[in-house]
C-alpha positions as MATLAB code, in Angstrom:
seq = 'XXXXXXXXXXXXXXXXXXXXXXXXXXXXXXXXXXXXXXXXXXXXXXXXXXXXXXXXXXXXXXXXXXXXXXXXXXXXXXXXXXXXXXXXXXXXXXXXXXXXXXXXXXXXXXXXXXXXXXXXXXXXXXXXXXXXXXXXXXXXXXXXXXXXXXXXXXXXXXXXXXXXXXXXXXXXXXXXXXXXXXXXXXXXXXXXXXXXXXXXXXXXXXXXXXXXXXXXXXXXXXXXXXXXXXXXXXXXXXXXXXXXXXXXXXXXXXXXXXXXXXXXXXXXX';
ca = [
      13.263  -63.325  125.617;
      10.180  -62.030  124.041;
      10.047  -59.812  120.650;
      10.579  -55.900  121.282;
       7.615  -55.058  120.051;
       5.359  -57.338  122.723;
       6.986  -55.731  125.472;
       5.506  -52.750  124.002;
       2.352  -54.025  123.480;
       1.500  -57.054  125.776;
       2.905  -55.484  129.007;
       0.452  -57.156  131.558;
       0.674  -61.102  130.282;
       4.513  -60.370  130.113;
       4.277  -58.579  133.933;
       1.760  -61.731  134.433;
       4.552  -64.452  133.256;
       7.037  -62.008  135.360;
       5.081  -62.586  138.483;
       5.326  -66.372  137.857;
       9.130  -66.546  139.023;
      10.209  -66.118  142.048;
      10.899  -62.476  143.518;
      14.760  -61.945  142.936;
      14.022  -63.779  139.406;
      11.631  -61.222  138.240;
      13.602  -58.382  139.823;
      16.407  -59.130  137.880;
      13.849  -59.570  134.287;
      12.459  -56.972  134.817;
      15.604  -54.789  134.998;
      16.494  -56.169  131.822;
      13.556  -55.155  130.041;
      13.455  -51.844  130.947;
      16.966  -51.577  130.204;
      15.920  -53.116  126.598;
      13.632  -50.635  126.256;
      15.415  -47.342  127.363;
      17.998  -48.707  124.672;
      15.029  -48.717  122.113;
      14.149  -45.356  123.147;
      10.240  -47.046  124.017;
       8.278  -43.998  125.110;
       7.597  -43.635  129.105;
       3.973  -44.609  128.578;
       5.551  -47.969  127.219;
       7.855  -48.305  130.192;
       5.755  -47.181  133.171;
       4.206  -51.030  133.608;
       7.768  -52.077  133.292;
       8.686  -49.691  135.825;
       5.784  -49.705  138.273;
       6.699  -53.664  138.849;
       9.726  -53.055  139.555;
       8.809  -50.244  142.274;
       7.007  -53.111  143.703;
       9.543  -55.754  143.734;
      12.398  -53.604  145.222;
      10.021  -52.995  148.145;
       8.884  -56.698  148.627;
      12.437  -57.180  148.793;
      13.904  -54.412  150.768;
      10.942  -55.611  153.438;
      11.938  -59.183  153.285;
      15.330  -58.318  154.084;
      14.425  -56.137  156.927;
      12.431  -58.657  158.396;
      15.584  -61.432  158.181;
      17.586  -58.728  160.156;
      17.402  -58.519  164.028;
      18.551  -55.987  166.073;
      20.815  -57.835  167.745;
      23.075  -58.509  164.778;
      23.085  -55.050  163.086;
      25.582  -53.091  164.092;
      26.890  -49.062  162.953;
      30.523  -48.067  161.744;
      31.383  -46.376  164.611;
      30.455  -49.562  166.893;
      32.939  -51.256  164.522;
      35.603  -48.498  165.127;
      35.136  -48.579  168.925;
      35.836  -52.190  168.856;
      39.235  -51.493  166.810;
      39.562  -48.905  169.474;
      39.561  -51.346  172.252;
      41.170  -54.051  170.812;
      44.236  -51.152  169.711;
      44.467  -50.223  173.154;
      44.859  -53.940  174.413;
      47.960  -54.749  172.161;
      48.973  -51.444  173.044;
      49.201  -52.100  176.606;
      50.904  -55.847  175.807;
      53.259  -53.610  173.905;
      53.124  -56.061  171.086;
      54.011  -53.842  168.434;
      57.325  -53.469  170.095;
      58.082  -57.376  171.825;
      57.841  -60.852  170.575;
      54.350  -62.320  172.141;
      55.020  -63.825  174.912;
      51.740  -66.410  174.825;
      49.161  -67.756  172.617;
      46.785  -65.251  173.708;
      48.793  -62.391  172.640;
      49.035  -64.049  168.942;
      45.377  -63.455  169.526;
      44.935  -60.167  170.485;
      46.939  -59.386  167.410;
      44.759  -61.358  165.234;
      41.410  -60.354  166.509;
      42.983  -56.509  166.064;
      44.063  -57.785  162.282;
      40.461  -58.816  161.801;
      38.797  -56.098  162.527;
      41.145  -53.340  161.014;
      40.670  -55.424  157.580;
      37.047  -55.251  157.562;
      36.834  -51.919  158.752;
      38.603  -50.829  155.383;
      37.284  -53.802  152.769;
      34.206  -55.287  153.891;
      34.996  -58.644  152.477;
      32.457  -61.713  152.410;
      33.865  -64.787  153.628;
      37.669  -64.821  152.214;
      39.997  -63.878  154.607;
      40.208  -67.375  156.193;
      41.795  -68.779  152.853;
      44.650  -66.105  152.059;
      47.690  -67.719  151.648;
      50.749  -65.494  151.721;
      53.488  -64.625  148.694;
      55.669  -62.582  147.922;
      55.454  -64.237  143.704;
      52.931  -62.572  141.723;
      53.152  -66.098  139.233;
      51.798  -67.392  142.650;
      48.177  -65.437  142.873;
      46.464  -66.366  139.564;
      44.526  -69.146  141.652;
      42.875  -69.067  145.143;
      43.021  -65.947  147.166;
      46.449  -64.389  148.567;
      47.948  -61.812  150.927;
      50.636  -60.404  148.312;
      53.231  -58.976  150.520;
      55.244  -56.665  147.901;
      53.410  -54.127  148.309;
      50.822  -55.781  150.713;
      47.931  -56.391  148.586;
      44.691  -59.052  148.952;
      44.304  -60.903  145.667;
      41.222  -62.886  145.200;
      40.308  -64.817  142.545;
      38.114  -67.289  144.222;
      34.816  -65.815  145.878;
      31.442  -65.776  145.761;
      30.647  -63.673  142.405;
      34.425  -64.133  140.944;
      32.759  -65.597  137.710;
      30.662  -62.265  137.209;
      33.787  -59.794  138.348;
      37.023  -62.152  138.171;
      40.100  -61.082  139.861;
      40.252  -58.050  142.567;
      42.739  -56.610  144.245;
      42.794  -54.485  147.217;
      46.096  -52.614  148.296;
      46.284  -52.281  152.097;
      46.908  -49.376  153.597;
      50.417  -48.931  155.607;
      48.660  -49.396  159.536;
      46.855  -52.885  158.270;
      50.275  -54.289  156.328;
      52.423  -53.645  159.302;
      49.659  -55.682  161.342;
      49.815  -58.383  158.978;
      53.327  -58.335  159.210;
      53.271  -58.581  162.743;
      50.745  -61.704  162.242;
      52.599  -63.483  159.195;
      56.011  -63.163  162.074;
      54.482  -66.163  163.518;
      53.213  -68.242  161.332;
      54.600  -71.639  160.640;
      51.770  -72.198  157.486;
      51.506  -70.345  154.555;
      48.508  -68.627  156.280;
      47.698  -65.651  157.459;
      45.260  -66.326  159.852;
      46.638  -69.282  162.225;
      45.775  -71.131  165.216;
      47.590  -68.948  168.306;
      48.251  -72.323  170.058;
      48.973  -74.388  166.750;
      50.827  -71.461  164.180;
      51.160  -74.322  161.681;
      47.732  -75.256  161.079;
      45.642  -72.578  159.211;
      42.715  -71.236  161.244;
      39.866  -72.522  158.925;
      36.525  -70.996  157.565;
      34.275  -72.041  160.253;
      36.600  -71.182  163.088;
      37.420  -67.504  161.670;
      33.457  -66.423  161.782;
      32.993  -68.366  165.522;
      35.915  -66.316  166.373;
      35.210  -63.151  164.395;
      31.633  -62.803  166.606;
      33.101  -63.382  169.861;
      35.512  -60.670  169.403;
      32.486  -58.675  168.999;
      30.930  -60.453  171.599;
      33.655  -59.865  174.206;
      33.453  -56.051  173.753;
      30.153  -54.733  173.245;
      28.091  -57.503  174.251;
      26.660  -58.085  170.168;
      27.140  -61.244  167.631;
      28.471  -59.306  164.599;
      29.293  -61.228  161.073;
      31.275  -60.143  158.144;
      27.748  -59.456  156.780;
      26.552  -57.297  159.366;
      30.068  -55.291  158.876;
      29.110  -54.655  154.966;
      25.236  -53.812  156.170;
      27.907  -50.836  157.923;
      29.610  -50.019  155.510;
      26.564  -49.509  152.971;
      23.833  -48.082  155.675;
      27.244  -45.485  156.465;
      26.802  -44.959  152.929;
      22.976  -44.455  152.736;
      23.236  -41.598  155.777;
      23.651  -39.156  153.503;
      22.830  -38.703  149.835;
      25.598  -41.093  147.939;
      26.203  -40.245  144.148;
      25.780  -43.073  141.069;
      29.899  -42.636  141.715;
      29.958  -43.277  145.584;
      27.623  -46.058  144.957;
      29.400  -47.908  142.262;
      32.865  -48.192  144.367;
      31.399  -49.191  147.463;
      29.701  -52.084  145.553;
      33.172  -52.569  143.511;
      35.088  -53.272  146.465;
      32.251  -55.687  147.905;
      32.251  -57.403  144.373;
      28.565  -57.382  143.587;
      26.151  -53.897  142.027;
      24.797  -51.174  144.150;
      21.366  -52.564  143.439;
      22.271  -55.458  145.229;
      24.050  -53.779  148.259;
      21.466  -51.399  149.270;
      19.208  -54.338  148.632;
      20.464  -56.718  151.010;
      22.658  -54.696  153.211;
      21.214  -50.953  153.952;
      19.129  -51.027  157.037;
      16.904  -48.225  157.413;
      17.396  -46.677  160.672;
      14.887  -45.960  162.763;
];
């Protein structure tokens, strides 16, 4: 990092050398000059440059990201919730809340249900496949866990756990007896499960092949855990969030706003 004092004085080779790196590289320096600055209490005349490139790498950015989203994949919050809807009213008529499944495809139909209902209320990256179930607390300092007293996801292994370390999310009481229901079965240590082989655990690549057919199979679109947290923020982004509003959404889906409206807010049209 550069003196203060050229920052002040040599903006454009510094926004030059800035230009250099690669987009999200010089998004992220030049946030942390201008935060260097506004700690320095640098005048606005000192900052604009500063600022000005940074206006101009959020939108190269946001428009990137636009372009890498299609249609087809994008889907709202209340698509989501009309999928839990469906799939609700399926186990509901299996009455599988009430009697032991009677086939590997109700297992399934409970599953798909417990998929959706988690992401619906923490939209999660990529770790559900890997929760292993405890009821030992000594157990969940390594790998991610379903921590069944009270039921709370642990996870200490995910994609920016060196950045935020160890999160916890306490389930609400309609999602833990639904993973209740699930863990019943289960002849792993697993919460998610092959239906037709309980003891082997239902594996990364399966989970998101499975996870977009359920979406598939109701309204007709390929939806990923990604296109669930472009939901949750673009949800978010309807109205006029507060810096607080912000900040928890972005807590919960272990990364900064900056980042989630970045990557995940679609602008609708």
């Amino acid at each position: 990092m550069c003196e203060y004092t050229e920052l002040c004085n040599n903006s454009n080779e510094i926004i030059e050398y800035i230009d250099s790196r690669n987009k999200n590289s010089a998004k992220l320096c030049v946030t942390g000059i201008i935060a260097l600055m506004k700690e320095n209490k640098a005048s606005e005349e000192q900052i604009m440059p500063y600022v000005k490139k940074y206006k101009e790498l959020n939108e190269y950015l946001r428009n990137k990201a636009e372009e890498q989203t299609s249609d087809k994949d994008f889907a709202t919050l209340d698509e989501i919730r009309h999928v839990e809807q469906i799939l609700a009213k399926r186990v509901k008529e299996r009455r599988l809340f009430q009697k032991e499944p009677q086939c590997p495809e109700d297992l399934d139909m409970l599953m798909n249900l417990l998929m959706v209902r988690v992401h619906l209320d923490i939209p999660l990256r990529n770790e559900l496949p890997s929760l292993k179930i405890t009821s030992k607390v000594s157990d969940t300092y390594k790998g991610n866990w379903l921590f069944t007293n009270p039921y709370t996801i642990v996870l200490n292994d995910y994609k920016t756990s060196k950045k935020y370390g160890r999160k916890e999310y306490r389930l609400p009481i309609h999602i833990s007896r639904l993973c209740s229901r699930v863990a019943k079965y289960s002849r792993c240590n697993h919460l998610f499960y092959l239906p037709r082989h309980p003891e082997k655990p239902l594996g990364s690549q399966y989970y998101h092949h499975k996870f977009k057919n359920i979406f598939i199979d109701t309204i007709g679109k390929s939806i990923a855990s990604s296109a669930v947290r472009k939901a949750h923020v673009t949800e978010l982004y309807k109205g006029a969030p507060s810096i607080k509003e912000r900040q928890k959404l972005a807590s919960i889906m272990n990364h900064t706003p900056e980042t989630a409206e970045l990557h995940y807010y679609k602008i609708q049209e």
